[in-house]
N, C-alpha and C positions, 0 to 999 in steps of 0.2 A: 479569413485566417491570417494572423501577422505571426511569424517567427522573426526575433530581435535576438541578434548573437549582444548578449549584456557584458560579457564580459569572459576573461582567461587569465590563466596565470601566465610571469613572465617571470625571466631570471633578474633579481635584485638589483644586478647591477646595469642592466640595461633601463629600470624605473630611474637608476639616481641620474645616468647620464639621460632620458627623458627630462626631469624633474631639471637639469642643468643647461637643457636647451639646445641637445644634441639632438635633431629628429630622424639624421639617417642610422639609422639601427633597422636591426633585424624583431620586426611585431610579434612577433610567433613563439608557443610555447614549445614548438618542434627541438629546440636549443637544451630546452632542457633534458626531454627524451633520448636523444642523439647522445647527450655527454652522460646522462645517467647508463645509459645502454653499453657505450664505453667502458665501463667502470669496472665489470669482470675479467675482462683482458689487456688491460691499459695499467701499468704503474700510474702513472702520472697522477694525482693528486684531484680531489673532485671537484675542487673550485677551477684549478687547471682546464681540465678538459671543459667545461664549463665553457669559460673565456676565449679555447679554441674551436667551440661549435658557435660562437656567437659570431666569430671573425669569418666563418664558413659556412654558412649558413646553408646551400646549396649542396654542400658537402653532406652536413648534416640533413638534409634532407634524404640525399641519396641513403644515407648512412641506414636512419630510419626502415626506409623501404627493403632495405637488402634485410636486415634485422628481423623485421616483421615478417615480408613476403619469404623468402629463400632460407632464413633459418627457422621461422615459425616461432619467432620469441616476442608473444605479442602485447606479454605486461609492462613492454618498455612505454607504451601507447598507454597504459593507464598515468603515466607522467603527468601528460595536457590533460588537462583541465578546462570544462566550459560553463559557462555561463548563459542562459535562454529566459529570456521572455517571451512566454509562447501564448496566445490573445485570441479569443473568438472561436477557439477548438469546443465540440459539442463534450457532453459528458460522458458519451461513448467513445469517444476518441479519447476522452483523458484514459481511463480505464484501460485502452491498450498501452499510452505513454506510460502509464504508472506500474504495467505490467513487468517491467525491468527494475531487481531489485537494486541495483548498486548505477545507482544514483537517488537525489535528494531533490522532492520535491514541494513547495507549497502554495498550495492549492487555493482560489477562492470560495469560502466558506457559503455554501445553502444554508447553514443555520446561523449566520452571523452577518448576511447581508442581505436585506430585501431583494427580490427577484428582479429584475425588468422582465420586457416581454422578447427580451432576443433571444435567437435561435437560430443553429445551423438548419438550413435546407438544402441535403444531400442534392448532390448530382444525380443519384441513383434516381432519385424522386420526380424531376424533372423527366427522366428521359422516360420515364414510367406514364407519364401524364398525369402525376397525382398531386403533382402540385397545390390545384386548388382545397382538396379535400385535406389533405397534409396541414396547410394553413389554418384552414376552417377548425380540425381539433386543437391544433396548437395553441387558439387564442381561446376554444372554450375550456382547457388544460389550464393555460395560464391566469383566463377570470376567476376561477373558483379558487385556483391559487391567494388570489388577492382579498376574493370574500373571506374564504376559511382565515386567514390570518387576522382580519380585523377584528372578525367572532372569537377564534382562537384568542385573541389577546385579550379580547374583554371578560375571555370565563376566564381564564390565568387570575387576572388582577379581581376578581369576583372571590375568590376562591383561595387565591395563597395570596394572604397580607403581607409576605417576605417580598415575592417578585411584584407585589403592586407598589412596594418603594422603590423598586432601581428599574427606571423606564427601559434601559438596554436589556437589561435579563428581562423584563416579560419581551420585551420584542421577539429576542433569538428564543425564548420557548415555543413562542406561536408560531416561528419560520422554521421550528424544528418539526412538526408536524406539517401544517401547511405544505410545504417541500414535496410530499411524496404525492401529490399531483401534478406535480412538472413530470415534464416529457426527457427521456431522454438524451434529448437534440438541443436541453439547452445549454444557451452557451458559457462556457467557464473562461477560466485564466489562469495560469502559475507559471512561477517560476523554478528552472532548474539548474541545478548543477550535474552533472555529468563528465567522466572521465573519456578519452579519446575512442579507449576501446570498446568500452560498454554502447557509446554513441556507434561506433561502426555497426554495434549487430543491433543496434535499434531501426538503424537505416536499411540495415540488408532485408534484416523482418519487414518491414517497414512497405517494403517494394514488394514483397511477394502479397500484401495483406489485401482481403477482397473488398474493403471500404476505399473507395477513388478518397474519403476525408483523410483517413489515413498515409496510404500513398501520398498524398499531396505534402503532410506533416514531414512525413521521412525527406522527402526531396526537399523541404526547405531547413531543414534540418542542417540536411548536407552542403545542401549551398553555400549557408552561414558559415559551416566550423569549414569547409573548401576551401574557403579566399583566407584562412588564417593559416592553416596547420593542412596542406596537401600531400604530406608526405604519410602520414596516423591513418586517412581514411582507405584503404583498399581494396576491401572482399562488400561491396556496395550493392552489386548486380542480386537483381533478384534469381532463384535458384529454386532447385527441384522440391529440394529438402524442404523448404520454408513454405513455400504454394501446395503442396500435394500431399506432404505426411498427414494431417490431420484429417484432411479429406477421402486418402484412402480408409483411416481407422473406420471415420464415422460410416462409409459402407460395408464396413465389419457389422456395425454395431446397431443397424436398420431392424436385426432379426430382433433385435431386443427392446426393442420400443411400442410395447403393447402391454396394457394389464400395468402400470406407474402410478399406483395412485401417492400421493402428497404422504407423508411420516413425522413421524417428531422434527420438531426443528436441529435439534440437536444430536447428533449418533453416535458414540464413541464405538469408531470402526478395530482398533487396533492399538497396543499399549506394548510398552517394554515388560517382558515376562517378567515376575521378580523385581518388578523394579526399586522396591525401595533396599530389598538388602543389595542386588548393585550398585546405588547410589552409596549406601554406605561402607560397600568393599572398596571404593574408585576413591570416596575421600583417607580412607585409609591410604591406599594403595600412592595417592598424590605426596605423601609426605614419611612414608616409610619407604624402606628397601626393597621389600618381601614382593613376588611375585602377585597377582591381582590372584590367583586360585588360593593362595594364603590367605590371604584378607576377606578373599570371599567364606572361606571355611569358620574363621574367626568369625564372624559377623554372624552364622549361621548356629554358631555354639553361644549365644549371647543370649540374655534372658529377654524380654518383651522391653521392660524397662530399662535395660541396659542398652538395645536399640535407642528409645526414646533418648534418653541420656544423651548420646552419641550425635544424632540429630540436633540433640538442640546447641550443642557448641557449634554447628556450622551455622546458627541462627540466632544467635545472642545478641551478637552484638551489632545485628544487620538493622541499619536505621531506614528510614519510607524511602529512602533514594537509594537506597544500593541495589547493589543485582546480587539474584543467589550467584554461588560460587561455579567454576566454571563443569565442575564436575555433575551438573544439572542435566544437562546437556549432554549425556550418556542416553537419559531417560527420555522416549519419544512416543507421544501421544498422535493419534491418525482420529479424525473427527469428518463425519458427512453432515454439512449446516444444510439447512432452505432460510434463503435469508431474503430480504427485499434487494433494489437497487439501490436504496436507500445508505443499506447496512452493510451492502458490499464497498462501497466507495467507503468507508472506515476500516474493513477488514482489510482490503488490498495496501494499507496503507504499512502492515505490518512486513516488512520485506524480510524478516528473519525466517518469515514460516514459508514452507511451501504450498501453493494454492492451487488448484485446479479447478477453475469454474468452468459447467456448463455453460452453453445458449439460455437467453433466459426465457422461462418455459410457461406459459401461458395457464397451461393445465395445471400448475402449483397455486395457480389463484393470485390473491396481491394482500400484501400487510395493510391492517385500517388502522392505525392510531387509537387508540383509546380516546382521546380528546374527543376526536371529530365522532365521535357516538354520542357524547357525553353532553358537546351541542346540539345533539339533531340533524347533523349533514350528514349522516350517513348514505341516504337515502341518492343525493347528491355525487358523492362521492362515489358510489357503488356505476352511478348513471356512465358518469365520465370513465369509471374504468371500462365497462360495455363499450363506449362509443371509441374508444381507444385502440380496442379488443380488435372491434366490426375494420375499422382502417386496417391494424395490422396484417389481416387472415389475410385482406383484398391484397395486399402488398405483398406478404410470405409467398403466394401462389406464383411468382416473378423473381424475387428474390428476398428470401427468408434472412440475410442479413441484413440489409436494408431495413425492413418492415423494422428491426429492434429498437431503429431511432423514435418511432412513436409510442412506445411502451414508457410507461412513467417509473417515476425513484421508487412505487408501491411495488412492481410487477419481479416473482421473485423467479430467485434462479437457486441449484442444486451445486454445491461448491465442495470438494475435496478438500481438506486442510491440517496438513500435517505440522506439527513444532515438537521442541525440546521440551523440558518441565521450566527450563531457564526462560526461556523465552514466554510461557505461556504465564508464570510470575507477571513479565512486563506486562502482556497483554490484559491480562485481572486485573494487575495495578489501576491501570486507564478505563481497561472499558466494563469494569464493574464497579466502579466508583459513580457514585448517586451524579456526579456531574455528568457522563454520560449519556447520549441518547438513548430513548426507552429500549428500544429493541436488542440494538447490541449489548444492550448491558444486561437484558433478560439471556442472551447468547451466550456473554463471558462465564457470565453465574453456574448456567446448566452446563459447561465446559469444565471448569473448576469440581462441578460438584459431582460429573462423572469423575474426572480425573482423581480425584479422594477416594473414588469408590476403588482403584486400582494401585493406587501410591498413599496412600495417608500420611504417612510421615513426611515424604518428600514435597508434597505442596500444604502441608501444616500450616504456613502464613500465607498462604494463595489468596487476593480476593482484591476487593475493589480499595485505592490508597485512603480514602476518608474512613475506612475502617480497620483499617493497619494499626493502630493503638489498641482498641480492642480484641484482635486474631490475637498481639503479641502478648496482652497484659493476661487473657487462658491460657497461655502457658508457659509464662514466666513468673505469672502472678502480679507485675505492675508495668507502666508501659514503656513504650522505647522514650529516647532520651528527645528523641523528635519528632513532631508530629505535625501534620497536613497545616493548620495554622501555620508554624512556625517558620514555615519553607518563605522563601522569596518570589513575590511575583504573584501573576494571578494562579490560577487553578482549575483551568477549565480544558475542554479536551477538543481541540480545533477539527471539524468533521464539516 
């Protein structure tokens, strides 16, 4: 594992005097924190204070700390800014990095880059003695990885005359299925961005977390943004809260882990009552005077039609790239998925919604691709999950977090996930769009298609972007003024 501090923001005027050959300056984006923190009880002028935290830097340090630690005002810390290249972390440890919604990540793509055969081999594993046996599936995980894709690619180009002319789209078809026999331990790469504060509680989680890959992550984390900005990182140490909460729930929740069998993929657990005449008392209510029980009454005296009406002016004139309006976001949809690992490493990606996933659970079984039936490796693929299975149990009996590094992208898990109707717009846009992966976008669809059954007006244009002409032109009667062609750039959905 490499952590690479890439990069940080700095105050402008210490690049130009860089840029002019000055080298003794203050590195650190603390300068900027320190003097923006300032700003509420300082007359002085903000490029001012600025210029006197750059000359102080020590000062500004202290500054910081008193700021953060003894008054508790700790958004001065969202100031600094970082930058990471983070290399050779498994796919399980991405998934807790990616677990923090405010910051920015991008990720190296399973369906956009042939696999190699590397892979993290936990500490845990070693001290376990299972090294060899660990290895031994990893590499029959990874063969069939290689066969399926070859096969995979030649039924693609067999089969659709579109992706047998552009060699890269059949490639990432076949490594979009092919994938879900990788193991969970192999290895990725991304890069992040990150503010000072949000980094603080990824490090403090970080230390309490029971993966030694993890802990390891967080301490070099720390290391990196430590020798730049010492004054931003403070509440570090691992703690009660972090190590033991979850731990005491799940001895809560032992009585109730019997009788679980597997359910729809998709549940819509819970929905805003009334949601669509709220939605449309809230855009009233945004641009009149009248109290929101006015608007809601009005909205309640309106004919069927005069709803629709009303609706579609918030919707007219919305082209494939815009987002509904903010008053979407009243309306709040709660959904229970069973999804692969496949399909959560794209779901987590959504950091607007809120997520709760389970451990991933063995007894929910594992997604097959349709592909891989359609060649005949089923049979194959079924094998490798068994043999997958047979290591994990032997490892769960020692320690059941550990074991989840040999479970594959197939092996699903049980996920809570709550969003606005605004945000679940975005989400349809992308992942029910024919460019996305099969799964999730069988996901989005049956997401949507509850959601209608509770809002109809409100998600009226809900659905996947290549079919955003068509949602708009039923019920406007022709289409928007722009459409998926027309956009700049490619159009694919990075997973």
């Amino acid at each position: 594992m490499e952590v690479i501090l890439a990069g940080f923001n700095l105050d402008t005027a210490i690049i130009k005097e860089l840029n002019e050959g000055n080298k003794d300056l203050p590195i650190t984006p603390e300068t900027l924190s320190a003097a923006y923190a300032r700003i509420s009880r300082s007359p002085m002028r903000v490029d001012q204070l600025r210029a006197q935290a750059r000359e102080e830097v020590e000062r500004a340090r202290r500054s910081n700390r008193t700021i953060i630690f003894e008054m508790g005002h700790h958004s001065v810390a969202e100031h600094a800014c970082f930058n990471f290249d983070v290399i050779g972390i498994s796919r399980l440890a991405v998934e807790a990095l990616q677990g923090f919604r405010l910051a920015s990540y991008t990720e190296k793509s399973q369906r956009y880059i042939t696999l190699s055969d590397d892979f993290v081999l936990p500490q845990e594993i070693v001290e376990l003695g299972k090294e060899d046996e660990f290895k031994e599936v990893i590499a029959a995980q990874n063969a069939l990885y290689h066969s399926l894709f070859e096969d995979l690619r030649t039924y693609h180009a067999e089969h659709d005359s579109v992706l047998a002319e552009n060699k890269r789209d059949l490639a990432n078809r076949a490594k979009e299925d092919a994938r879900y026999v990788a193991a969970l331990a192999t290895q990725s790469q991304l890069g992040m961005t990150v503010n000072a504060r949000e980094l603080e509680l990824m490090v403090r989680r970080f230390a309490s977390h029971r993966l030694a890959e993890v802990r390891e992550l967080g301490q070099k984390l720390y290391d990196e943004a430590r020798r730049i900005a010492p004054s931003l990182l403070l509440f570090c140490e691992p703690n009660r809260f972090d190590r033991e909460t979850y731990p005491a729930l799940a001895g809560c929740a032992k009585k109730l882990e019997s009788g679980n069998p597997p359910q729809a993929d998709v549940t819509l657990i819970e929905s805003t009552e009334d949601a669509d005449l709220k939605l449309l008392a809230a855009l009233l209510y945004r641009v009149s005077s009248v109290s929101f029980e006015a608007c809601r009454e009005a909205v309640e005296k309106m004919t069927d039609q005069q709803r629709l009406d009303l609706i579609k002016i918030a919707f007219e004139r919305a082209e494939l790239y815009d987002s509904m309006l903010r008053e979407f976001e009243h309306l709040v949809l709660s959904y229970e998925l069973i999804c692969s690992a496949s399909c959560f490493a794209q779901l987590k990606r959504h950091r607007m919604t809120t997520i709760s996933p389970q451990p991933y659970d063995p007894d929910l079984g594992f997604s097959l691709p349709e592909p891989i039936e359609r060649i005949g490796r089923e049979a194959e693929f079924k094998h490798i999950m068994e043999h997958s299975l047979t290591l994990y149990h032997e490892i769960a009996r020692e320690n059941p977090d550990t074991a989840t590094y040999i479970l594959t992208n197939a092996h699903r898990r049980r996920v809570l996930v709550t969003l606005n109707a605004r945000e679940l717009y975005h989400f349809s846009r992308l992942r029910s769009d024919s460019h996305a992966q099969a799964e999730i976008q069988g996901i989005s669809n049956q997401m949507v298609h509850l959601g209608k059954m509770v809002m109809p007006l409100a998600l009226l244009l809900a659905g996947g972007k290549d079919a955003y002409p068509q949602i708009y032109a039923r019920i406007f009667g022709h289409p928007p003024k722009v459409t998926e062609a027309e956009l700049p750039g490619e159009h694919t959905i990075d997973s």
